[in-house]
N, C-alpha and C positions, 0 to 999 in steps of 0.2 A: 472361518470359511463359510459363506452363503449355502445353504442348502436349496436345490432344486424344489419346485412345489410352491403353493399357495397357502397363507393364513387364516381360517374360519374367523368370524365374530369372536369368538371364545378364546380365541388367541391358540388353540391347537393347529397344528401342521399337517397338511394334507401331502402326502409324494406322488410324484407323478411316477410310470412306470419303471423308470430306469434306477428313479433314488431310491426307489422302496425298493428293489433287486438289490442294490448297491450295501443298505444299509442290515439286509436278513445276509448278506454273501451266495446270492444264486445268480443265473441267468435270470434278464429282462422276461422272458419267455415263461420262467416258471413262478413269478414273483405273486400271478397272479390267475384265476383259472381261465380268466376272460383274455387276457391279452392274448394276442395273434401269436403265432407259433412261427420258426422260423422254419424254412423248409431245409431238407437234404442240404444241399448244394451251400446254403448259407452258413447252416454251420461247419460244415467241411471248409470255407475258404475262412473265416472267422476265427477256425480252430475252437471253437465250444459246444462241437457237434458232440460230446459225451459218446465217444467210441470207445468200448472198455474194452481194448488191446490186452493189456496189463492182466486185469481180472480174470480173462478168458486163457490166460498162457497154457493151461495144461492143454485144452483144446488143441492151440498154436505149436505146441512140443509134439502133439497126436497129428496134425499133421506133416507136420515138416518131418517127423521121425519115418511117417509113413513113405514118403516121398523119397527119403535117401535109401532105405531100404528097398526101394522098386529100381533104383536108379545104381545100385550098387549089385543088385540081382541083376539087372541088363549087364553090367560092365563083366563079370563073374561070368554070365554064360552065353551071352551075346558077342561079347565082346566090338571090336572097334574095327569101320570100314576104314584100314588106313589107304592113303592115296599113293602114287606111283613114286612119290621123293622119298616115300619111310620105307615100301617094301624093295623098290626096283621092279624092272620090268622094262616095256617095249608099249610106248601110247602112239597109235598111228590115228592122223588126221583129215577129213576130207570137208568139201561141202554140202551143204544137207540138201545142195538143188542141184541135179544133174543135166543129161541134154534129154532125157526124157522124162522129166519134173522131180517133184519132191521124191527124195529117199528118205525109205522108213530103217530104222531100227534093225529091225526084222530081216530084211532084203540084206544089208552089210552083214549082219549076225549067218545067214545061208552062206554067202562071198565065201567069210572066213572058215567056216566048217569043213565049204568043197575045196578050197586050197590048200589047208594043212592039215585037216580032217582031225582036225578037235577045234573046239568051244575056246570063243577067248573069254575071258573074266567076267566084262562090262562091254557092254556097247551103249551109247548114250547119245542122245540128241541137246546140244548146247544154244541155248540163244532161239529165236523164232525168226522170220519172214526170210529173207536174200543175206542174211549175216548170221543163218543158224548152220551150226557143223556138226557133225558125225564124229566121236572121239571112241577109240578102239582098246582096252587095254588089254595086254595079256600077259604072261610070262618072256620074259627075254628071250626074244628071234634073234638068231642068226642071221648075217648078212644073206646067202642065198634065201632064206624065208623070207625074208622083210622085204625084197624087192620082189620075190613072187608073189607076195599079196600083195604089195601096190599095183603090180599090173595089172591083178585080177581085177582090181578094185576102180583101176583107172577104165580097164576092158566093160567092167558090167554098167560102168555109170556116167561116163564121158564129165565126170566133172570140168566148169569154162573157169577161165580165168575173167581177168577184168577186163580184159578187151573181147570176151565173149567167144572167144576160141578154144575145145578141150585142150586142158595139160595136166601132163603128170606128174606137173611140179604140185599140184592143188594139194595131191599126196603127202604130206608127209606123217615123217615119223620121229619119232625118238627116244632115247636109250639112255636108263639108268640101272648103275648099276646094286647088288644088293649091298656090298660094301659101303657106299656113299650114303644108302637107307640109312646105314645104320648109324652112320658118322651124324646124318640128319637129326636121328632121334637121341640121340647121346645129347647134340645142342639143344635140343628145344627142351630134354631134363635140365639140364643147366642152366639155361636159363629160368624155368621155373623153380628151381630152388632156390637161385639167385633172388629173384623175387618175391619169395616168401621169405627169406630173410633178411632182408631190405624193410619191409614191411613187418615183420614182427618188429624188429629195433626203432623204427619210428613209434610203432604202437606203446610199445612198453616203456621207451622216455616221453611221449602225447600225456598217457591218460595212466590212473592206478590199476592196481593189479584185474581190478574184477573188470571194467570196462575194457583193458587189454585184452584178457580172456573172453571177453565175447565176442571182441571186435575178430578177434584171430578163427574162432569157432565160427563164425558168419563167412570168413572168406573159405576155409574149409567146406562148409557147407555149401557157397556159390561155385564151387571150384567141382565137390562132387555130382551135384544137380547137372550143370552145365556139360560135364563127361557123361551123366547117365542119358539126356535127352539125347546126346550123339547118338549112343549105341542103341537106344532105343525105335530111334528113328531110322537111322542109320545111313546118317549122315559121313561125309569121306573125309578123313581126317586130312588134312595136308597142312604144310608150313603156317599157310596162311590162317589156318586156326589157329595154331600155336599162338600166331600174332595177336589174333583178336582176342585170343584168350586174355592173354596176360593185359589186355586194354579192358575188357569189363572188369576183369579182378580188379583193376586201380579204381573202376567206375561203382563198383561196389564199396567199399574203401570208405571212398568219400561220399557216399548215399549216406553211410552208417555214422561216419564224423558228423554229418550233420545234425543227426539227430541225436546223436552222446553228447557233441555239446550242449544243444537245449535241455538236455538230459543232465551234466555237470551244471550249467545255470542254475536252473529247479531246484535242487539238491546241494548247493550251495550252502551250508548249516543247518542242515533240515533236523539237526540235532536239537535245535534253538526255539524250535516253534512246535505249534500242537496245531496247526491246523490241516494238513495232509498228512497222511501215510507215505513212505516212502515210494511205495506203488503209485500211488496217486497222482506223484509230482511225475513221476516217470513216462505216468501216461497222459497227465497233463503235457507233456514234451513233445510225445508224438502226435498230439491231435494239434498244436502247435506249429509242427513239421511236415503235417499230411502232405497240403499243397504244394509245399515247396521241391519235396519228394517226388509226387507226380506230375507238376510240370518241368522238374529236371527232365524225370524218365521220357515226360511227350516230346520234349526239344531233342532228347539224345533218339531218341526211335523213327522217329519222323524222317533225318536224314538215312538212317539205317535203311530203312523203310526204300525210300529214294535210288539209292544205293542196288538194291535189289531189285528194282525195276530196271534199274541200267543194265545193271550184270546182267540177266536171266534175259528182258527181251529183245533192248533193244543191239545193247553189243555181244552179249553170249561170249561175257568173260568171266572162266570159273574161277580165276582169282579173287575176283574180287566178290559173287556172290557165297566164297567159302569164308571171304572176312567179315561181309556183314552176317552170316547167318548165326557165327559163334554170337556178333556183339548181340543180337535180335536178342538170342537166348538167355544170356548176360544180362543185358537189361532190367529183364522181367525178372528173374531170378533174384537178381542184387537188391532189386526196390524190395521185392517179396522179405527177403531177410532183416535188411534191415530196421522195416517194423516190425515184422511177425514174429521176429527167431531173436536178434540180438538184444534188441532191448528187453523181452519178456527174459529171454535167460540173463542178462545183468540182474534184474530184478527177484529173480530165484535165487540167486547165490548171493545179493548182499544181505537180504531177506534172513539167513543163517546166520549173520552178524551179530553177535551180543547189541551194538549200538544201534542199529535198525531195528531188531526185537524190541527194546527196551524204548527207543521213542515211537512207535505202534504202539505199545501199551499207552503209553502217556497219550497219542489223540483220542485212542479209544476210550481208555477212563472221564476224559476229558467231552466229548459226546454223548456220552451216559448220561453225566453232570448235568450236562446244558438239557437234555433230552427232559429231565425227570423235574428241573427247577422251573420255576415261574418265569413270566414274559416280563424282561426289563422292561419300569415304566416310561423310560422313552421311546420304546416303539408302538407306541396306544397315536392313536391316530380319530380320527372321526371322515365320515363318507360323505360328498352333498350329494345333490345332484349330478353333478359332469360323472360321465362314464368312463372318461380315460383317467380319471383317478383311482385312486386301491387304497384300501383299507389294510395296514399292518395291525389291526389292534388283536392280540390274540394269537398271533402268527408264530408257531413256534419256530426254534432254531432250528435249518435243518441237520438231519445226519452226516452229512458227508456233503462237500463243497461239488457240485459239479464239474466236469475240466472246463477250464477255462474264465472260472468265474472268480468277481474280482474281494480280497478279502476281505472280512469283516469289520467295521469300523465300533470301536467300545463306543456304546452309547449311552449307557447308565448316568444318573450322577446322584453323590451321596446322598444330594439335599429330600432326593426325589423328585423335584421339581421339573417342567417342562419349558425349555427354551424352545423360541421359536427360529435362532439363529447361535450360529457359533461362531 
C-alpha cells in the first residue's frame, strides 16, 4: 500500500499532514502544532469534534436528576391545568370583534360576573386579527343559565356573523359532562400503558439487557420532563396532548436507537482490542451521531414550529396548537436524553461488568506501556524546507485516541530497517 508523502535524498520519508495523523492515531488537526485547526462547526458535522459526553456523565446525571426533581415537585404541588374533556364543565364561545370593536378579556370576565354573580374559571382570547374568539369556561350551567349568559353576552357586544349582521347564533356553547371526563382520562391511561408496553417488548427483544434499561429509563425520563413542563407552565391538558404525547414518546424512542446503534457498532467485540475504553467507543458513537440527532430534531420542530403559527394566529385553533405544543416539548426533551442521559447511563452500568472492568485494565496497562517505551524506528522522519510537511521523528504515542480518529497502523519492523514504501 503507497504511503502518502514524499522521499528526501536519503531515501527517508516525509508525511504530509494527514498520514503523519493517520500513522501516530490522532486527528489531522493535532498531528502537528502548526496545522490549522478545525473550527466548531467542522468537527461537529465530521463527528471528531472530541465532546466528552461520556466522561462528563456525572455532571449529565446532576443535571437531568435536577430537572426531574423540579418537574416532579411541579406535578406534586402544582399540579395539572386539565381541559374541559377531563374535567367537564360548560365552554361558551364568541367573536373577539364585536359591533363596537375589539373585546378584551376583561369586558366578557365583568358580562359573566353581572349575570350569574360568580367568576368563571378562564376567560381567554384564541387566535388574533377577524378570526380571533373569546372562549369562556366554567362549571356546568344549567339550561336557564346558559342562555341567560348568551343573551347578556350577545346584549353587551352585538357580535356579526358573516354577512355582517349581529347574531346570537355567534354564541355558542357547550356541555360536558363530569362522567364522560372521566371515561376520557381512564382512555388516555390506557392507552399510555398500552404504549409503554409495546415499547418495553420491542426494546428488550432490539437490544441486551443494559441498553434496554436505559432505553426504557430515557422514555420515563422524557415522559416525566414533558408532564413537569406542563404543570410548570401551566399549560391545559386536553386529549390532544395525550395525542402528541405518545407521538414524542415514539420520537424519542427513535432519537435513542439511533445512537445505541452506533453505540452496538462501536462496541462490537470491544473485548478484542486495547485501543478504546469502553467509554470511549460509546462516546466516540455520539459525536458520530451528533448531527444526525440535531438535524432530525430541526426537520421534526420546524413543522412544529409552523404548526403553531397556524393554530395561535392565523386560524385560532386550540386543537391543534395543544398538539403541537406537547410535540415542541417532546422534541427538545427526547434529543436532550438521548445524548445526555441514556447513553452516559448505559455506560455507568456496563462499567460494573467484570468484562468491561477487566478490558479498561488491559487499554490502560497497555498506554502506560507505550507511554513509558521508546519511539518505533519507523516513525523517525526528517523536515526540509516545505512547511506543509511535519516531522514525526520523536512523536510520542498519544494517551488516548481522540473520538473519531482513525486507528493506528503497526509500523515497526523487526529488521529495524526504514522502507520507503509498503
Amino acid at each position: 500500500m503507497a504511503k502518502h508523502g514524499s522521499t528526501d535524498e536519503g531515501g527517508a520519508l516525509e508525511l504530509d499532514d494527514a498520514s503523519a495523523a493517520e500513522e501516530l492515531g490522532t486527528e489531522p488537526d493535532a498531528a502537528a502544532p502548526g496545522a490549522p485547526r478545525h473550527n466548531f462547526f467542522v468537527r461537529l458535522y465530521t463527528g471528531t469534534g472530541a465532546f466528552d459526553v461520556v466522561g462528563k456523565r456525572k455532571l449529565w446525571f446532576g443535571v437531568s436528576g435536577a430537572i426531574v426533581l423540579i418537574c416532579l415537585a411541579s406535578i406534586l404541588i402544582r399540579g395539572f391545568t386539565f381541559g374541559i374533556d377531563f374535567e367537564g364543565g360548560t365552554k361558551v364561545s364568541m367573536p373577539a370583534t364585536g359591533a363596537q370593536g375589539q373585546v378584551t378579556t376583561q369586558q366578557v370576565e365583568d358580562v359573566f360576573s353581572k349575570t350569574l354573580g360568580s367568576a368563571p374559571e378562564s376567560v381567554v382570547q384564541v387566535g388574533n386579527g377577524s378570526s380571533a374568539t373569546i372562549q369562556i369556561r366554567t362549571e356546568k350551567l344549567s339550561n336557564p343559565d346558559n342562555e341567560k349568559l348568551r343573551t347578556a353576552l350577545f346584549d353587551a357586544f352585538q357580535p356579526k356573523a358573516a354577512n355582517g349582521q349581529p347574531s346570537k347564533d355567534e354564541v355558542s356553547s357547550s356541555d360536558v359532562s363530569s362522567t364522560w371526563g372521566d371515561q376520557i382520562t381512564k382512555k388516555a391511561l390506557i392507552a399510555l400503558a398500552v404504549f409503554l408496553v409495546l415499547v418495553a417488548a420491542y426494546i428488550a427483544v432490539r437490544y441486551e439487557r443494559y441498553m434496554a434499561a436505559a432505553s426504557l429509563a430515557a422514555l420515563v425520563f422524557d415522559l416525566a420532563v414533558t408532564a413537569g413542563v406542563y404543570s410548570l407552565v401551566g399549560f391545559e391538558v386536553t386529549p390532544a396532548t395525550v395525542i402528541g404525547l405518545l407521538t414524542i414518546l415514539g420520537f424519542s424512542l427513535y432519537d435513542t436507537v439511533i445512537v445505541f446503534d452506533k453505540v452496538e457498532e462501536n462496541v462490537h467485540g470491544f473485548e478484542h482490542t486495547t485501543r478504546r475504553t469502553f467509554a470511549e467507543q460509546a462516546n466516540l458513537a455520539i459525536n458520530q451521531t451528533f448531527m444526525r440527532s440535531i438535524n432530525t430534531s430541526l426537520i421534526s420542530v420546524l413543522p412544529i414550529l409552523a404548526l403553531i403559527v397556524v393554530a395561535v394566529w392565523l386560524l385560532g385553533v386550540g386543537t391543534l396548537q395543544d398538539l403541537a405544543l406537547v410535540q415542541l416539548v417532546g422534541v427538545v426533551v427526547g434529543t436532550y436524553s438521548s445524548i445526555f442521559f441514556a447513553t452516559p447511563l448505559l455506560v455507568a452500568m456496563r462499567e460494573r461488568t467484570d468484562l468491561v472492568k477487566a478490558h479498561n485494565r488491559r487499554v490502560l496497562n497497555r498506554r502506560k506501556g507505550r507511554g513509558s517505551g521508546s519511539v518505533d524506528s519507523a516513525s523517525t522522519s526528517v523536515v526540509d524546507a516545505n512547511p506543509e510537511k511535519v516531522s514525526v521523528a520523536a512523536t510520542p504515542a498519544p494517551e488516548k485516541p481522540a473520538p473519531g480518529a482513525k486507528p493506528t497502523r503497526p509500523t515497526g519492523r523487526p529488521s529495524g530497517k526504514r522502507n520507503t514504501r509498503r
